[in-house]
C-alpha positions in Angstrom: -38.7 -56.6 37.9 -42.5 -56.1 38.4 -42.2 -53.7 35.0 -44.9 -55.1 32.6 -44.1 -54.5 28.8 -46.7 -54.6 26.0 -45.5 -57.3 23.7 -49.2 -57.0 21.2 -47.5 -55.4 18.5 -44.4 -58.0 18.3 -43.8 -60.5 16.4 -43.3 -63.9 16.6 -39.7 -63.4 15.2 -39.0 -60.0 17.6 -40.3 -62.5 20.7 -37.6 -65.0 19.3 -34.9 -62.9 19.3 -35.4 -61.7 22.7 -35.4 -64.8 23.5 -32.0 -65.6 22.0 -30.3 -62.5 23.1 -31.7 -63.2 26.7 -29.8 -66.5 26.9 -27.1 -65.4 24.8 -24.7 -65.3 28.1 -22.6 -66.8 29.9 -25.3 -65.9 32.8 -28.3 -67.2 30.2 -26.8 -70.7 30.2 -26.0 -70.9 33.5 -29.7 -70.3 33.8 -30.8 -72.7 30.7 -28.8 -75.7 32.6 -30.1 -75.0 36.1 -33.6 -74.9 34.5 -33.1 -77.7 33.0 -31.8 -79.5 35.4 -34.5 -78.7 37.7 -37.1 -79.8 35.5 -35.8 -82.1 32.4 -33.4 -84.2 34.3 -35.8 -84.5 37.2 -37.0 -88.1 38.2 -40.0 -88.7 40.5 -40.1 -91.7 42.3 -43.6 -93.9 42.5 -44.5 -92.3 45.4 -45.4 -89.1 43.4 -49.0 -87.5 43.3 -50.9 -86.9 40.3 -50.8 -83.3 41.1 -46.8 -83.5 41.5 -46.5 -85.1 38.1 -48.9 -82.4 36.5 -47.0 -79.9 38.2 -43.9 -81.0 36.9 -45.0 -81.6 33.1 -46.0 -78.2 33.3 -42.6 -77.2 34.5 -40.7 -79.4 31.7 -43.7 -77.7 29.3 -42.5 -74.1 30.2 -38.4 -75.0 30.1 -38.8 -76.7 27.0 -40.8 -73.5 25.1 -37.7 -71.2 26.3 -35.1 -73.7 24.9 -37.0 -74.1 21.2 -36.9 -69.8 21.7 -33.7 -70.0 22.6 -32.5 -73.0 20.3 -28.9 -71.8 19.4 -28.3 -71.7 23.5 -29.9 -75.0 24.2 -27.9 -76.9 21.3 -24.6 -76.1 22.3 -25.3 -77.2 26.2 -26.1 -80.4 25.5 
């Protein structure tokens, strides 16, 4: 999985669709769930760090982007 492709000449649609057909599984909502519930239904207590909280935002950040690429997947788990 180290394989690096050269996505310069795609576009923004061509990304999208990867997207969509990546998650377009039984396997790629079992992954959108567990990444959501890793990140989006994850609650930090008071005792949290600033760096935690950043860390996690950045997390949410990141599952959120896939979901919007991946909107058809991420509508019908909630």
């Amino acid at each position: 999985m180290t394989e690096s492709y050269d996505i310069s000449g795609l576009s923004e649609e061509e990304i999208k669709i990867a997207f969509m057909k990546c998650f377009d599984s039984r396997e790629g909502r079992i992954v959108l769930s567990f990444l959501k519930r890793m990140t989006m239904e994850r609650f930090m207590g008071p005792e949290v760090s600033d760096a935690g909280l950043r860390h996690l935002e950045g997390q949410r950040y990141l599952v959120g982007y896939i979901c919007a690429q991946a909107k058809k997947q991420c509508v019908t788990m909630n």
